[in-house]
C-alpha positions in Angstrom: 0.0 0.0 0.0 1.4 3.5 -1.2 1.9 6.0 2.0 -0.7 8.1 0.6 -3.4 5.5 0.7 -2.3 4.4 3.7 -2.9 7.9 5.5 -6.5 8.2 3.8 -7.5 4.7 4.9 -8.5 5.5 8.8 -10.2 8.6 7.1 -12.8 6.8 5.3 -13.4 4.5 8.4 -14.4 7.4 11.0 -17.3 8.9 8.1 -15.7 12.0 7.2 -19.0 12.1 4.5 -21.8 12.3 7.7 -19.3 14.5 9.5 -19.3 17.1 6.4 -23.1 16.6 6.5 -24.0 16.8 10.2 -21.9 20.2 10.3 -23.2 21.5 7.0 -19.3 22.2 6.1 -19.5 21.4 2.5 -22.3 24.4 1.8 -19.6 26.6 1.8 -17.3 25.1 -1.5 -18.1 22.6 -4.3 -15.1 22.7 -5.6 -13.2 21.6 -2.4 -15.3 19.5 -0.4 -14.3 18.0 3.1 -12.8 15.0 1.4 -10.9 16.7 -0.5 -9.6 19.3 1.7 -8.4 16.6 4.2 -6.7 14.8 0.8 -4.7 18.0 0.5 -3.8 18.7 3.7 -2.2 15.0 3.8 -0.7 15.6 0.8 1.2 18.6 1.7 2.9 16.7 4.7 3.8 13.8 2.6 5.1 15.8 0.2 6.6 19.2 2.5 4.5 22.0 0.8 5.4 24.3 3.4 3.5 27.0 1.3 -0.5 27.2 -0.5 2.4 27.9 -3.0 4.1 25.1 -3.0 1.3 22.9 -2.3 -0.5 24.3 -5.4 1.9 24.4 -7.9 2.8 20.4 -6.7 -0.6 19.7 -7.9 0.1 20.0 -11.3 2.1 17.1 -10.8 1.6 13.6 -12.0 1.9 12.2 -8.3 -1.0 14.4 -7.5 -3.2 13.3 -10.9 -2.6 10.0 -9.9 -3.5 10.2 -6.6 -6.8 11.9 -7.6 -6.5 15.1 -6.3 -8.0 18.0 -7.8 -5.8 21.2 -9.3 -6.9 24.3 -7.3 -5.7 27.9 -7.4 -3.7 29.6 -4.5 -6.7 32.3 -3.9 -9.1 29.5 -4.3 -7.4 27.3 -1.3 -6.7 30.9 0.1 -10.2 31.3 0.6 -11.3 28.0 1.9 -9.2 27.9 4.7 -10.1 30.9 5.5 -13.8 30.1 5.6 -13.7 27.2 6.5 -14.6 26.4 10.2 -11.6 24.7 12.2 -13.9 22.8 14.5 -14.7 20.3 11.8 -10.9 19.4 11.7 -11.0 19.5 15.8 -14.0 16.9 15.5 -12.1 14.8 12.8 -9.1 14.4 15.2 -11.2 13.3 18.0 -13.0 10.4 15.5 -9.2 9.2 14.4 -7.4 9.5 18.3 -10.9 7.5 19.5 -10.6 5.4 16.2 -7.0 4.3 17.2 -7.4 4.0 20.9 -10.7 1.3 20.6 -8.5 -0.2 17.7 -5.4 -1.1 19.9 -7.0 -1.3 23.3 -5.4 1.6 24.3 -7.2 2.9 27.1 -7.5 -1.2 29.2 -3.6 -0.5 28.9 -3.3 2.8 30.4 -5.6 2.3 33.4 
């Protein structure tokens, strides 16, 4: 399994899709759903875009075609971070720590 796959995985078993729903944060941008915003962000770790520069200009690449990521402009991603509310990213870290500690019986070890 290729890293990148490998990071999405856990995403797709915690229901970012009824997350994005429940919060309504998908009303804001059709271009860059929830989905796809999260793809980005895990792509720009993998890949150390350390600027919307960087990180846009990498998606013109054939890693990121091939990885299915969608070509967005700076002011474009600009704007949706900006709008976008942090809390559903808050929420989606809660799901993956609660995810991971259930998974390897985390908490039975610590108390």
């Amino acid at each position: 399994m290729r890293l990148f796959e490998k990071y999405l995985k856990p995403l797709g078993e915690i229901g970012i899709e009824s997350i994005a729903k429940e919060t309504g944060i998908d009303e804001y941008s059709k271009k860059l759903n929830l989905r796809e915003h999260l793809k980005l962000l895990i792509y720009s770790i993998i890949y150390d875009c350390v600027t919307l520069t960087a990180l846009c200009d990498s998606l013109q690449s054939r890693d990121a075609e091939k990885n299915g990521l969608i070509s967005i402009s700076k002011a474009q991603l600009s704007v949706v971070n900006e709008n976008r509310d942090y809390r559903v990213f808050v929420w989606i870290f809660y799901e993956l720590l609660y995810s991971i500690i259930h998974k390897h019986h985390a908490l039975s070890k610590i108390l």
